[in-house]
N, C-alpha and C positions, 0 to 999 in steps of 0.2 A: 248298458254302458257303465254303468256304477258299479258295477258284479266286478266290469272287466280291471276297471280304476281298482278295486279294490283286492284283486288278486297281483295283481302289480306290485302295488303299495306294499303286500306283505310278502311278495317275492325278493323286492330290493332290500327287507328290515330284515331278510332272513341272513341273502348275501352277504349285505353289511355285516350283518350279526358274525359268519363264519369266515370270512375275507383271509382273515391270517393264520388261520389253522393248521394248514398246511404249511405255512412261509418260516423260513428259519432264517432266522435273524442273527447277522453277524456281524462286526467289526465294518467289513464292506459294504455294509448295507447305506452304511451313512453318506449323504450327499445332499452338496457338494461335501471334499473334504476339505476342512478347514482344523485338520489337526498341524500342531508344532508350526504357528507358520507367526509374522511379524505384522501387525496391525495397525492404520491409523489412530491417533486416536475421538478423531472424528468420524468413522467410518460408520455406516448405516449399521444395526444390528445382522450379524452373521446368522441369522436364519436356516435353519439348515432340517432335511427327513430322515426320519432314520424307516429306513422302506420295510414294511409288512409290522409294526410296532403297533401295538392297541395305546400306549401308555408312553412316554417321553419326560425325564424329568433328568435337569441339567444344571448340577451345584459345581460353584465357579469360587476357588481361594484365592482371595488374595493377600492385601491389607486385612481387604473385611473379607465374609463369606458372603456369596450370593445363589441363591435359588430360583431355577425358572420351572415351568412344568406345562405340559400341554395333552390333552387326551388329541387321541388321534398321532401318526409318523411325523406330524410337521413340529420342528420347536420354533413358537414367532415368539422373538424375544420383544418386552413391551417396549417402545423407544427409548422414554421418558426413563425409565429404571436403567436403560442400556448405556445412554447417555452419563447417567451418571454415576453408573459404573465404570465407564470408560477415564472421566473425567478424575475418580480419583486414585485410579491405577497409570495414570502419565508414568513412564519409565519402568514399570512394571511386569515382573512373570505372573501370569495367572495359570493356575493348574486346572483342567478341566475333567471332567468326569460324569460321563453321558448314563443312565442308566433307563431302562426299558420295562416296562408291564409291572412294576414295583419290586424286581429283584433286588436282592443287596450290594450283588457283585455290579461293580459298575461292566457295562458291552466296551467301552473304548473309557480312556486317559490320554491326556496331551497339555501341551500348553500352548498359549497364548502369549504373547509378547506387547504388551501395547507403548509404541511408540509416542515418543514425546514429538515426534513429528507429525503436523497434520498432515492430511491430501488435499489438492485442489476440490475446492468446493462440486466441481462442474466436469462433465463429462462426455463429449456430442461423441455422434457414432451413427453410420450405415446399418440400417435396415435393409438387406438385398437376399433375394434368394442365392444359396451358395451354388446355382447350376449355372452354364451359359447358357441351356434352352430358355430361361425363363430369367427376366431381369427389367420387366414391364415395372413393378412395382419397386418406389427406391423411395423412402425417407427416413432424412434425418432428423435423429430424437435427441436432446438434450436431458440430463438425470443430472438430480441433486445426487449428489455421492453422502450426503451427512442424513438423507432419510431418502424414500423410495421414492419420491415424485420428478414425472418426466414430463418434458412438452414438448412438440413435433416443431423442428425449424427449418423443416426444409419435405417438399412431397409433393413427388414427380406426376401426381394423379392431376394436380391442380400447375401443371408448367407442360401439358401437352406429351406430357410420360417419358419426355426427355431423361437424355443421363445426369445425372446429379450428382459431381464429386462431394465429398466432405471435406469442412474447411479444416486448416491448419489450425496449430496452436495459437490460442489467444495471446498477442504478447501486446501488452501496456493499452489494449483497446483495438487491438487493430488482427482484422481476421479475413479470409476468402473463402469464396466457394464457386468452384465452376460450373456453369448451367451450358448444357450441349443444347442442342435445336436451334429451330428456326429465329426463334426471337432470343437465344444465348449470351452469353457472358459471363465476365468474372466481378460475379457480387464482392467490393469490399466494403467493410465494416471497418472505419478509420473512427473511433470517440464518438460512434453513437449516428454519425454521418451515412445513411446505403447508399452504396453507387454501383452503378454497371458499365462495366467498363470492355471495351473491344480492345485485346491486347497483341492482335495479329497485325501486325505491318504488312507493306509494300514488300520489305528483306528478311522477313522474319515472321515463323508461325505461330500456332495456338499455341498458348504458355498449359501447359500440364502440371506435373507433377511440381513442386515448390516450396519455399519459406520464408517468413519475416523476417525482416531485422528486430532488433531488441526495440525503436525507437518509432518503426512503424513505418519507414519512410519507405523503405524498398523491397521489393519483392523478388528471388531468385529463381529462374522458373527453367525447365526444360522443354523445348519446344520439339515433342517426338513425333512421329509417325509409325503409330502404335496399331500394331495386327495381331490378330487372333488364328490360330491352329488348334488344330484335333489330334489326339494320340493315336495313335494306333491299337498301339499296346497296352493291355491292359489294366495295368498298373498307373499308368500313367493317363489324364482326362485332358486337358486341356495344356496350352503355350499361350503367353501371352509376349510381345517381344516390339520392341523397334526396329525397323528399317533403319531408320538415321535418326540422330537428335543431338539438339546444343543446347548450350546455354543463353540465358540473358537477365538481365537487369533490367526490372521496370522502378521508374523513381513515381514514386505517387503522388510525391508533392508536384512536379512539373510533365504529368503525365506525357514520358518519355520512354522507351526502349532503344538498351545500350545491350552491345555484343562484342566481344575482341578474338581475333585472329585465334588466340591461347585456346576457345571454348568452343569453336566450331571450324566448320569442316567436315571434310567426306571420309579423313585418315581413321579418327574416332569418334567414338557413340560416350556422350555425355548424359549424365542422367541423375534424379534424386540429390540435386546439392541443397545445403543449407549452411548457414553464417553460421560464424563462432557469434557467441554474446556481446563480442566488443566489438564487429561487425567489420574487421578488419580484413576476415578470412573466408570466402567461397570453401567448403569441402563439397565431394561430388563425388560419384561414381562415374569412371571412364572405361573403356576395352576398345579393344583396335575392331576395325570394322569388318567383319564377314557377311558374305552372302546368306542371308536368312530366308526364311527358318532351316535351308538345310545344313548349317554350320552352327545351330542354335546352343549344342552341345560344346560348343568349343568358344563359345563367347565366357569371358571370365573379367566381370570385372574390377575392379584395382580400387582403391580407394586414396583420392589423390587433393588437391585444393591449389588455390589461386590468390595471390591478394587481390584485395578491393579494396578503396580509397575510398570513405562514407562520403568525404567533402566532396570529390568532385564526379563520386558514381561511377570512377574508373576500373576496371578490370584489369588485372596485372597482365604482363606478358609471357607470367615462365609456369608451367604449371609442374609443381614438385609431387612426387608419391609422400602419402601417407603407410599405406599397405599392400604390399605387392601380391599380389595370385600366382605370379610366375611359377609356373611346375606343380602348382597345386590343386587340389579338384574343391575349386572354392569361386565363390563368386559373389560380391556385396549388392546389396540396397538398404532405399530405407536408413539415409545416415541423421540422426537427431543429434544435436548436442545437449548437455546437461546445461539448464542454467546459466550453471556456477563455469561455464568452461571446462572443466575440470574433464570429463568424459565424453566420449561419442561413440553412442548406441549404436551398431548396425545389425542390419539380417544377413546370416551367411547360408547360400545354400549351393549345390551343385556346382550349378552356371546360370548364367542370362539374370534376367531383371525383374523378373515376375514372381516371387517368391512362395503368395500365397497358394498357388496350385503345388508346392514341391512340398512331398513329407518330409524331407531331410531337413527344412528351414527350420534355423535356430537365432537366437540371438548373442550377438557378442559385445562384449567393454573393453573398449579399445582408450587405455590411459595417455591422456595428448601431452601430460606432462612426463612420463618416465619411459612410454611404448608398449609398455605390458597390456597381454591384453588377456582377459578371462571370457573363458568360452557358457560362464553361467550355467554349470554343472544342475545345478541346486533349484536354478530358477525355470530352465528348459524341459519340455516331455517331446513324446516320441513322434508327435506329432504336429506340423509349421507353426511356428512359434512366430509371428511377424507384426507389421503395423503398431509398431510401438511409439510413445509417447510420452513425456518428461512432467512430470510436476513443479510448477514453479519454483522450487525447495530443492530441486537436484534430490529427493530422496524417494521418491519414487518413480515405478513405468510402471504401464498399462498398456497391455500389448492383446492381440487377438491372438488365440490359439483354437487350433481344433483337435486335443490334444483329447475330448472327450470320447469324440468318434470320426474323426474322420475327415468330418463333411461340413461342418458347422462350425465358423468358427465365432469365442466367445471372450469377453473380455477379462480377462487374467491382470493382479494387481501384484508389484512384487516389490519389495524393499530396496532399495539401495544406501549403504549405511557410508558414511564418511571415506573407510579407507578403500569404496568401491567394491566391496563383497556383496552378495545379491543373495537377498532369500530364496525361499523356496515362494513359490507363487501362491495365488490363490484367487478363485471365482469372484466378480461383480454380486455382493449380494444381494438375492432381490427378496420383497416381501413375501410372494409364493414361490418355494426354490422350485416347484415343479416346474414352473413358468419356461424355464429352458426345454422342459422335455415336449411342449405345447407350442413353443411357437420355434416356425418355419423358416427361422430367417436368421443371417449370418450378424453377425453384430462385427461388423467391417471398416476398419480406421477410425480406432480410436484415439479421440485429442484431451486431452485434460485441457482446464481451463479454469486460473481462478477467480475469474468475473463472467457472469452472466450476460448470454448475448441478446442484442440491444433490437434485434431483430423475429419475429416467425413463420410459419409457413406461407401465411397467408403474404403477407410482406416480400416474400421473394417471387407467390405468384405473381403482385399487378407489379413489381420488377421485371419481370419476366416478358409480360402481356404487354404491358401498356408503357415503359420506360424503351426508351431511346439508352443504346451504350456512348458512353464517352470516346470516342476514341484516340487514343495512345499513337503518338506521331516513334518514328527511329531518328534516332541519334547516335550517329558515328562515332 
């Protein structure tokens, strides 16, 4: 058996040895790319391979010069030096220039940009397989976004393998997640408080899809009746769609559910709202109702809003358009506001409400103070650009794409500067960039967040198991 171990041992030294001999090493070789793109400046080191490289060495100008170097394709920049590179190029172009096996000619130049804007420290996100055969497995991971370390806040192995939505953005403390199954509910996290909460009334169903207010008090939720279809066609894999759905209002201080004539009904299909910052404003996605799935193509919906009265939780009576679909082969979800007010994010694809099954999904900035809206040329690829999310700072999103291949989608970071212009994007960086090409799983509704949640996995299992939900009375 030693003979055999030892013919092994110099079989692999030999491999290794000639691995890249044949491999021609080009410009495209580099991944992820993180050329010409706009940077935090607190963001993890961009680590990045450059594929079939014996050698990797990566001098960086700015103010000062800097030098990284790595045997072997991978460049893992050291934190500690990254850090405080980052720190003293605040406002800064950096020029890059990547160079390979000790040539002189650098393989790629670019720059860098690093923003005097930080990112949210925080980052939660789905774990799921990106098929409908398989979706047994679902947890959600939280990542430091300022270095590589994660930890699991949510994991469906330990909650009876239920569905496991992912929560919304963290605003002022106050956060949800929805737990499907037998012993179910909606976990909120109000200032460090878990509760589970039953938020289906006597006149009113499961609260789905949703948003905070600024203040924590209320929660906007769409109560669908959500069904799943198969393509036929090949091009096409999956529909995901509502039958019907409204709106409603849960106030969490008086745990109560409110609904007005304005948001429900059988006329139209309500879905995806969320408050402006000063919580005055319900926005939401509507389309008139058709028979589904076989009208699934001709669902378009409109991006429209409601006032809402924070003091007394009231829902207005008149519901105005925002952006009409009328005649057009377009259909919104997915609406986020910035912050600041100032913008709201949405996904445009085809039609219907399910974006991430459609290659054509993209994201749009839709300007709430002048109407303009930019289709994000710069920051969109070829393939569903969706589940996007805000940085506290109005200056960045973080949106899922599977714009790599297809099938997988991954977490994409992209600028948004003042007068609403948007970079070009760029990959989640991780400590081993291969790590995308090893694991199986879609990295699915991403939220930024910039405080730490107060909650983990374990914590939402004996929620799950052993807590009783509150339940949530209706209120006319």
């Amino acid at each position: 058996m030693k003979k055999i171990y030892v013919i092994l041992a110099t079989a692999l030294v030999l491999l290794a040895g000639c691995k890249n001999s044949d491999v021609t090493v080009t410009s495209e070789s580099i991944f992820p790319d993180y050329s010409d793109i706009v940077i935090p400046c607190n963001i993890a080191p961009l680590n990045f391979m450059v594929k079939g490289a014996d050698k990797v060495t990566v001098h960086v100008k700015g103010v000062a010069d800097y030098s990284f170097s790595d045997r072997g394709e991978t460049v893992t920049f050291p934190i500690k030096k990254w850090k405080s590179m980052l720190d003293a190029e605040q406002g800064n172009s950096l020029n890059v220039s990547v160079f390979i096996n000790g040539e002189d000619t650098p393989l790629k130049e670019f720059e860098w940009h690093v923003s005097a804007h930080s990112i949210d420290k925080y980052l939660s996100y789905r774990l799921i397989e990106p098929a409908y055969e398989v979706w047994s497995r679902i947890e959600i991971e939280e990542r430091n976004m300022e270095n590589f370390s994660t930890r699991s806040i949510g994991d469906n192995r330990i909650a009876d393998r239920s569905c496991m939505n992912c929560h919304t953005t963290n605003k002022q403390g106050t956060s949800f997640m929805h737990l499907r199954g037998e012993h179910g509910g909606t976990i909120l996290n109000r200032d460090g408080v878990i509760t589970k909460l039953n938020t289906k009334t006597e006149f009113t169903g499961n609260t789905v899809y949703g948003d905070i207010s600024t203040d924590g008090r209320y929660g906007v939720f769409t109560t669908a009746d959500i069904k799943f279809a198969i393509h036929s066609h090949y091009t096409q894999r999956m529909e995901v769609y509502d039958s019907s759905s409204d709106l409603v209002v849960v106030d969490f201080d008086n745990l109560t559910v409110t609904d007005a004539p304005s948001v429900k009904g059988v006329e139209y299909q309500e879905t995806f709202p969320c408050f402006t910052p000063d919580g005055k404003t319900i926005i939401f996605c509507r389309a008139k109702h058709l028979p589904q799935p076989d009208s699934i193509r001709n669902m378009k919906y409109d991006i429209v809003a409601v006032q809402f009265d924070p003091e007394t939780g009231k829902i207005g009576d008149k519901v105005y358009t925002v952006f009409s679909t009328e005649g057009k082969d377009l259909s919104f979800s997915h609406l986020k506001c910035s912050p600041d007010g100032r913008y709201l994010m949405a996904t445009a694809a085809s039609y219907g409400t399910f974006p991430v099954w459609h290659q054509e999904s993209e994201l749009w900035l839709i300007d709430l103070k002048t109407g303009t809206v930019d289709v994000m040329k710069d920051t969109n690829a070829r393939y569903a650009d969706t589940y996007h999310s805000w940085s506290s700072n109005s200056r960045w999103v973080v949106f899922a794409s599977k714009r790599d291949d297809k099938v997988y989608g991954r977490p994409y970071i992209a600028y948004i500067d003042e007068n609403g212009n948007a970079s070009k994007a760029f990959l989640l960086p991780q400590k081993d960039p291969a790590l995308y090409a090893t694991t199986l799983k879609s990295f699915n509704l991403p939220e930024l967040s910039s405080m730490k949640e107060d909650y983990n996995a374990r914590d939402v299992s004996v929620l799950y198991r052993k807590i009783q939900p509150q339940q949530v009375t209706y209120k006319p």
